[in-house]
C-alpha positions as CSV (number, residue, x, y, z in Angstrom):
1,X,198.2,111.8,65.8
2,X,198.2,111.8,69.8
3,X,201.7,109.9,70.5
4,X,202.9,112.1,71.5
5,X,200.3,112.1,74.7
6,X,201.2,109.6,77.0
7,X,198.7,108.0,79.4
8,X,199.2,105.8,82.3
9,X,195.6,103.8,82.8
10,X,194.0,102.6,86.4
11,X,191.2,100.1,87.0
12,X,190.4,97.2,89.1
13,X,187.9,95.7,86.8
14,X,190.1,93.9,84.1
15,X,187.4,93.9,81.1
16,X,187.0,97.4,81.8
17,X,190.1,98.3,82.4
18,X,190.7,96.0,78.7
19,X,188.4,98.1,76.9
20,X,189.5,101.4,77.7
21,X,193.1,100.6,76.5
22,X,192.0,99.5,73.4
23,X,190.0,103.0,72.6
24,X,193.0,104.7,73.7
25,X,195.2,102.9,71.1
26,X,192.1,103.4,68.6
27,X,192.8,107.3,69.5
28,X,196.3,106.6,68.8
29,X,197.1,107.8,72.5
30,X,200.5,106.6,74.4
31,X,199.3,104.1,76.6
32,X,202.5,103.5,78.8
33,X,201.4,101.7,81.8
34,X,197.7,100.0,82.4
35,X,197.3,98.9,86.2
36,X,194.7,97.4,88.3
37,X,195.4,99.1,91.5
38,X,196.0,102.3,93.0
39,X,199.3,101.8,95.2
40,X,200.7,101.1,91.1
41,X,198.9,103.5,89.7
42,X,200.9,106.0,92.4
43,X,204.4,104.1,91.1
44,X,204.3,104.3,87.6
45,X,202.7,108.3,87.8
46,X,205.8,109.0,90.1
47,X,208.1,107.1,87.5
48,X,206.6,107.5,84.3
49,X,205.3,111.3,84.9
50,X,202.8,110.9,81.4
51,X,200.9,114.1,80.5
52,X,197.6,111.8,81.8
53,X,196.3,109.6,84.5
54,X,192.8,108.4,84.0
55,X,191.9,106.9,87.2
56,X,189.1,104.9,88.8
57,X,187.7,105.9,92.0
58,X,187.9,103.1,94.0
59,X,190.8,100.8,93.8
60,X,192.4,98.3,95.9
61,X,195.6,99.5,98.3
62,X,194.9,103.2,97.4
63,X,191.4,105.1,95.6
64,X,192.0,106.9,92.7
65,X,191.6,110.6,94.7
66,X,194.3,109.1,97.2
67,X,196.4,108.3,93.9
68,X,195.7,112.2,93.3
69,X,196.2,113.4,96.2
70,X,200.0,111.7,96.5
71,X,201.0,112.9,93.4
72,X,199.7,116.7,94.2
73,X,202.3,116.3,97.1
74,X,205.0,115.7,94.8
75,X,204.2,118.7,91.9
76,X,203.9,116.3,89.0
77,X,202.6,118.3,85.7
78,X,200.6,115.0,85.1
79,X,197.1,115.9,84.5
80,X,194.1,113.4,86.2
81,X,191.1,112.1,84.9
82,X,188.4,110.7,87.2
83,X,186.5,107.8,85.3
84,X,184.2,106.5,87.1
85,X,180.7,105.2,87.5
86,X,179.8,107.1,90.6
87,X,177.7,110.4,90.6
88,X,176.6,110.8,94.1
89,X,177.2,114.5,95.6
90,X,179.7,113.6,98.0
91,X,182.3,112.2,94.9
92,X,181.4,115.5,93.0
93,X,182.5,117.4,96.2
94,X,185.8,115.4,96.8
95,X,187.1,116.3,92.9
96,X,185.8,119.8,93.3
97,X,187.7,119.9,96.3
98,X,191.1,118.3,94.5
99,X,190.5,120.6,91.7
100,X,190.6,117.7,89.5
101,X,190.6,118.3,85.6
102,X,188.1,116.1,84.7
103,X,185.6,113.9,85.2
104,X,183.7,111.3,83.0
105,X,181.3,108.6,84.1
106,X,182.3,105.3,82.4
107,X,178.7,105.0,80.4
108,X,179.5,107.9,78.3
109,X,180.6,107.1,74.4
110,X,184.7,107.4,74.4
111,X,184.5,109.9,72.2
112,X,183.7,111.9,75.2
113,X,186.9,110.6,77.6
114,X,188.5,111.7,74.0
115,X,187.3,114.9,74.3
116,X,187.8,115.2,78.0
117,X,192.0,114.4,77.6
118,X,192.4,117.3,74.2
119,X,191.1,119.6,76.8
120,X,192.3,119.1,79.9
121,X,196.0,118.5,77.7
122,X,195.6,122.1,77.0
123,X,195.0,123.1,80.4
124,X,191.4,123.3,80.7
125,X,189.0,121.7,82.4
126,X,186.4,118.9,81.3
127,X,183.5,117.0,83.0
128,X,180.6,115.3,82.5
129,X,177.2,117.2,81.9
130,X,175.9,114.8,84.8
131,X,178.6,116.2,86.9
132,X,178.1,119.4,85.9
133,X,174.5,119.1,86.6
134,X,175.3,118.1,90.1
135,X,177.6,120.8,90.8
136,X,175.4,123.4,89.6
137,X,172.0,122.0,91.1
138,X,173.3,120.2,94.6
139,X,176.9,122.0,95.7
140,X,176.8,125.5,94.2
141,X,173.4,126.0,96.0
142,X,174.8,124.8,99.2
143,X,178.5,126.6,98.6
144,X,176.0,130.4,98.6
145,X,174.1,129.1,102.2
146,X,177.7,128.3,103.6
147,X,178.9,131.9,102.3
148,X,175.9,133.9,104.6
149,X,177.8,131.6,108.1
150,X,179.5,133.8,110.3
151,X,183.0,133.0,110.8
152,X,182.0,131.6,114.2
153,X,179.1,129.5,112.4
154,X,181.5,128.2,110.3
155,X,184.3,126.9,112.7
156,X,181.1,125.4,114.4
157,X,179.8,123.6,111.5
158,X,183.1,122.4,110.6
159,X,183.1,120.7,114.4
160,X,180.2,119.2,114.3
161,X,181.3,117.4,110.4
162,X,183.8,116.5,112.6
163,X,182.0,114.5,114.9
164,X,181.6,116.5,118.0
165,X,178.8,117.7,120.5
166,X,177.8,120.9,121.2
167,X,179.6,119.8,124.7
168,X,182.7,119.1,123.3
169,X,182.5,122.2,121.0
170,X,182.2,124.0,123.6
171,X,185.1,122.7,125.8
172,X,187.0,123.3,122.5
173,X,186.2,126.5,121.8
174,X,186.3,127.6,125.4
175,X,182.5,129.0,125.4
176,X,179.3,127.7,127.2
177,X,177.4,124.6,125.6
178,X,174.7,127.2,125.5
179,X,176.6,129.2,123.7
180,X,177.3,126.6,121.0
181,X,173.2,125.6,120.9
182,X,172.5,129.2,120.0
183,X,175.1,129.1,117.3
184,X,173.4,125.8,115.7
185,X,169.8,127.5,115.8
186,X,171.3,129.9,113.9
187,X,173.4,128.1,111.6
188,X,170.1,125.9,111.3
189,X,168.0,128.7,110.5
190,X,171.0,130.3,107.9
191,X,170.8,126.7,106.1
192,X,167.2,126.6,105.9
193,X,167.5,122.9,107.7
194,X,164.7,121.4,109.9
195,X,164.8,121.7,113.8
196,X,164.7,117.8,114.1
197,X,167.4,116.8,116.7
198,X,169.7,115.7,114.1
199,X,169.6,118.0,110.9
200,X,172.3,119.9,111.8
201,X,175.2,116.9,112.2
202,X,172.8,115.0,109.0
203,X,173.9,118.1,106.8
204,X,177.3,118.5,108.0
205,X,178.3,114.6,107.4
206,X,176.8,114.6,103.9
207,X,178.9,117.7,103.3
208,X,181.5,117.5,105.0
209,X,184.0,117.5,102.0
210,X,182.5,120.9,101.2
211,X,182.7,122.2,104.7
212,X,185.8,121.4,105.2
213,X,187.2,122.9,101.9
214,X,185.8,126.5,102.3
């Protein structure tokens, strides 16, 4: 019923990675490559171009959104699939960020990954209500407090997810450290953060995927 979708398989843990072939054939899908690493999960997409790659996140050699990422380089019409156990923020962020197609945590029944490669073979989108839930409750909220940053606010935030002091953003941007401190207390304020020391660079590491992607 679903040869005629072909799938090329990726995960380091070789009972899981086991298991999920075997529901694919039970699904009747094309399983045409299973691997148990990312740099040959990124060879046989590039060779084998199948309609889907359901991917781990992390991998040896190369992690599942580097895998992604590689292939978006070369325009393959391959569609991915995160599968994955993780559901911390910052992972939600990264897909978001990829526009990946979809997303299911590896506890779910497989009827769910079934459901998850119809749609996204059609060209839509599928994810995991926990993902969902994520998105809508953690990033969404925090995507609407970025939007009210001044342009200026913004090129600062994105400085300091990068690792720099108000000093150095200053020397970068060609304006007074004093400058740049007025710009955080705003930004802080704007954000609705604490005026500890370190809220500012706190919030702007754990979102910096996000920062950097608006």
């Amino acid at each position: 019923m679903h040869k005629d979708i072909s799938i090329v398989a990726a995960d380091d843990h070789p009972m899981l990675l086991k298991g999920l072939v075997e529901e694919l054939y039970n699904y009747n899908y094309n399983v045409v490559a299973s691997v148990n690493n990312g740099a040959l999960a990124l060879s046989e997409i590039i060779e084998l171009q199948p309609t889907v790659a359901l991917l781990d996140i992390e991998m040896p050699l190369l992690s599942g959104f580097e895998v992604i990422q590689k292939c978006a380089e070369k325009d393959l019409k391959t569609k991915f699939i995160i599968l994955t156990s993780h559901k911390e923020k910052s992972f939600v962020l990264k897909a978001k960020k990829l526009n990946i197609q979809g997303y299911i945590l590896k506890d779910e029944p497989a009827v769910e990954l079934h459901k998850c490669i119809q749609e996204v073979v059609k060209g839509g989108n599928y994810f995991s209500s926990e993902f969902t839930k994520i998105l809508e409750d953690q990033v969404s909220p925090e995507i609407e407090k970025i939007k009210f940053l001044s342009p200026s606010e913004r090129t600062i935030v994105r400085l300091v997810a990068q690792g720099m002091s108000s000093k150095e953003i200053g020397e970068h941007l060609c304006i007074s450290s004093r400058t740049v401190e007025k710009h955080r207390s705003n930004i802080i304020q704007k954000l609705d953060l604490s005026h500890e020391m370190d809220a500012l660079s706190s919030w702007a590491q754990e979102h910096k995927e996000l920062i950097l992607s608006i």
